[in-house]
Steps between C-alpha positions, in 0.01 A plus 500: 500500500583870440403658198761644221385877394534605132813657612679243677362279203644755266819514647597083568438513105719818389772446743760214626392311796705283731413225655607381864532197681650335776667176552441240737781664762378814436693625217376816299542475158289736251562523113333690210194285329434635167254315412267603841201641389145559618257228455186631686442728768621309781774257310848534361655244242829394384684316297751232701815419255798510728357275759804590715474720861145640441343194399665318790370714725146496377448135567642545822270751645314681228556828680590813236541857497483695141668854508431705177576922440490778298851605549389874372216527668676359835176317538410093529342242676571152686238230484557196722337161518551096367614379195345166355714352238330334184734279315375212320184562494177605318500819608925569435424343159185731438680808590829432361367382151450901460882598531809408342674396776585160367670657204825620795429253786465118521253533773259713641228528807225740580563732842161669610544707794165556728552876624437524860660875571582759362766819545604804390823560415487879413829686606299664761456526905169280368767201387380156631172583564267217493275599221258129513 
């Protein structure tokens, strides 16, 4: 697993991160994820509600890729790894119990991403750089 700095940390949690997938034939397909957050310093977490493209795509391969910048700063990051979905479980119901997501959607799951790589993103010659 690669470790989140403060920074990166700092930054998945002041910012707007997308999240992408691909489908079974290969299809791209990234959105924004406002509810992607840190959970420790090797996990993401989100909040499933659409259960449409993304969501698909997770139970077909599990593969992701988070983008998140500083738009001002021309600076960001790209963590990669796999997604396990928790829906209907102990753990969804644990963890969802603390939000209000119920209150706007009829149904909910628990994404936790396990980072596996990291990049920068910076607007610089440095861009892509494999920083874990």
């Amino acid at each position: 697993m690669a470790i989140l700095s403060q920074n990166m940390q700092d930054m998945i949690n002041d910012q707007f991160p997308f999240l992408a997938t691909t489908s079974p034939d290969g299809s791209p397909q990234v959105g924004p994820k406002g509810s992607l957050h840190v959970l420790d310093d090797s996990h993401l977490i989100y909040y499933e509600h659409t259960f449409r493209h993304a969501y698909e795509n997770l139970l077909t391969n599990g593969l992701v890729a988070v983008a998140v910048v500083d738009r001002s700063a021309e600076k960001g990051f790209r963590f990669e790894g796999k997604a396990h979905i928790h829906e209907n479980d102990d753990y969804a119901s644990e963890i969802l119990a603390k939000t209000k997501i119920y209150d706007r959607f009829p149904r909910a799951a628990v994404v936790i991403i396990d980072v596996e790589r990291i990049y920068k993103l910076d607007n610089t010659l440095d861009a892509g750089m494999r920083l874990a």
